[in-house]
N, C-alpha and C positions, 0 to 999 in steps of 0.2 A: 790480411792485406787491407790496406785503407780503401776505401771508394776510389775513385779516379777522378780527376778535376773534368768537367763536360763542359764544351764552351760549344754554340751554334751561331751560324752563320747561313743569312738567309741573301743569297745573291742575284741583285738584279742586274750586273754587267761585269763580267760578259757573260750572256745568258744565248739559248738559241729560241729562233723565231721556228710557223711552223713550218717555214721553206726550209729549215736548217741553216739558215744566213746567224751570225753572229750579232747580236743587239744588245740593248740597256731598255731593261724596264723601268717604268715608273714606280717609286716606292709609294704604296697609300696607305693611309691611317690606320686600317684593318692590319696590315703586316705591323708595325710598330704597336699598336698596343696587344691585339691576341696573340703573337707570336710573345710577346714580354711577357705576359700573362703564365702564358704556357710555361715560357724557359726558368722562369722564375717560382711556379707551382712543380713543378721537379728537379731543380737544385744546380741549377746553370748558373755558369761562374758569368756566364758574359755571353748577350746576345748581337751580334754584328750584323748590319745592314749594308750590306756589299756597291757601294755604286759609285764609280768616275765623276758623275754627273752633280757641281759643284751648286747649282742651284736644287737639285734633290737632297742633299747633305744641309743648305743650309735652312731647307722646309724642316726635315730631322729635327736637326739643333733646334728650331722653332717651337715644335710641339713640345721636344721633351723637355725646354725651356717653361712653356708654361704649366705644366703636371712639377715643376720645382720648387713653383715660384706661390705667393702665397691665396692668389683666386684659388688656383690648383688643388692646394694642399686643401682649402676650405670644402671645396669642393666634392674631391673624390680621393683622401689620405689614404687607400689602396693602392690608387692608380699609381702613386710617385715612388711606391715599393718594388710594384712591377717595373716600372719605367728605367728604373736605377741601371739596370743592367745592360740596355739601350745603347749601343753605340755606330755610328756609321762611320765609315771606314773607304779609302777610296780603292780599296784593291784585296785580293783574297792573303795574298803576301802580306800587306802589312796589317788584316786580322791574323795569320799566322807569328809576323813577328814580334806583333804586343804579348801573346801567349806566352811563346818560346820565354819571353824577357821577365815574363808574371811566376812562370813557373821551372823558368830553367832549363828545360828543356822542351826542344820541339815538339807538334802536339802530334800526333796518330791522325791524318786529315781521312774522313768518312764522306763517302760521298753515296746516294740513291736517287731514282728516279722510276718512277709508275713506268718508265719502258726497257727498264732491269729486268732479267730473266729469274726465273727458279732456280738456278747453280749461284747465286751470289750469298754472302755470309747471312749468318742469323744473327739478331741482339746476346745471345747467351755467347755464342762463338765471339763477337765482340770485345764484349766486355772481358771474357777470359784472357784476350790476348792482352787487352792495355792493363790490366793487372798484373800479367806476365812480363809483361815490357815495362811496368810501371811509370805510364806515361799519359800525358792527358791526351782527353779526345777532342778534337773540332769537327764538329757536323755541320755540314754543307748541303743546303736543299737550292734548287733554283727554282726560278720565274719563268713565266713565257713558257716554252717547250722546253725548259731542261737545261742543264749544265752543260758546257762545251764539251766539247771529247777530250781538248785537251784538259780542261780539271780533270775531270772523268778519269784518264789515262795516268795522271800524276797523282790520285790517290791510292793511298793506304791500303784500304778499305773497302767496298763496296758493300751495303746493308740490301739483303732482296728487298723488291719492291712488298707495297701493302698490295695485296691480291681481297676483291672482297666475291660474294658468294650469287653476284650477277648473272640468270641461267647462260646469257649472252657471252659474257665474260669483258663485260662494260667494266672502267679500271679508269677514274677520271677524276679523283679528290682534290678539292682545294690545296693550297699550298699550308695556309693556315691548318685545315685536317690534319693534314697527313703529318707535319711537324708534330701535331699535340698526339696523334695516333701514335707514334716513333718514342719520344719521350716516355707515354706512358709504358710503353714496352720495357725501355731501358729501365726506366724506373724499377721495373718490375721483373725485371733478370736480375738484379744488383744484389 
């Protein structure tokens, strides 16, 4: 059976705050290029920047406008390789429904968060299933405190959280980490 097509989706609204209230994060430069970086050094069809917020989309378009354009290209002809796959998107639905339309069928939506329990699926068990289903995958990580409950509740999926080896049992990575930590995993089950 072939690989499975991977597409990620990094969402800053609707995200939760750490009252649990419903928010939009700000998207910053660090998400758009290491996260591109990342999706794009382990074989991500499309990296989606999830946000409502029509003057955060058009900061987006901005940057990945000039890593296109030709200072860019002189500049850092890496960065426009990572960049490529770069998109923002005002809603989780319509990064699902470019997918759906890219590959035919709707994707497997994956969803985790550092406050997932020990009973949630592993990358090996994953991957088995969208092979089995032969269907592609969309990973969904959030900002702020984490993914609504409703994403949460309407996916697929659940990946257990990254657990590290803190005597405390301290559990607080970046969103950038944890995405390239998750990746290489996948990567690494396939």
């Amino acid at each position: 059976m072939a690989k499975p097509k991977m597409y990620l989706g990094l969402v800053h609204g609707p995200v939760r705050s750490k009252t649990g209230e419903v928010i939009t994060t700000s998207i910053t430069n660090l998400d758009i290029h290491d996260i591109s970086r990342s999706s794009r050094t382990f074989g991500f069809e499309r990296y989606f920047l999830v946000s409502p917020i029509k003057t955060q989309q058009d900061m987006v378009k901005k940057i990945l406008g000039f890593w296109e354009a030709d200072s860019g290209l002189i500049y850092n002809p890496d960065r426009k390789e990572a960049l490529h796959t770069a998109q923002v998107v005002d809603t989780i639905e319509d990064a699902i429904a470019q997918i759906t339309e890219i590959e035919g069928k709707k994707p497997c939506v994956v969803v985790t968060g550092a406050n997932f329990d020990s009973h949630d699926g592993e990358e090996k068990e994953l991957l088995e299933k969208l092979k089995l289903d032969d269907t592609p995958m969309f990973l969904l990580f959030g900002t702020g405190w984490g993914l609504t409950a409703s994403v949460v509740d309407s996916a697929d999926f659940r990946l257990k959280p990254i657990f590290g080896i803190a005597s405390d049992g301290y559990n607080h990575l970046s969103v950038r980490s944890a995405v390239a930590i998750y990746l290489d995993r996948l990567a690494r089950s396939l």
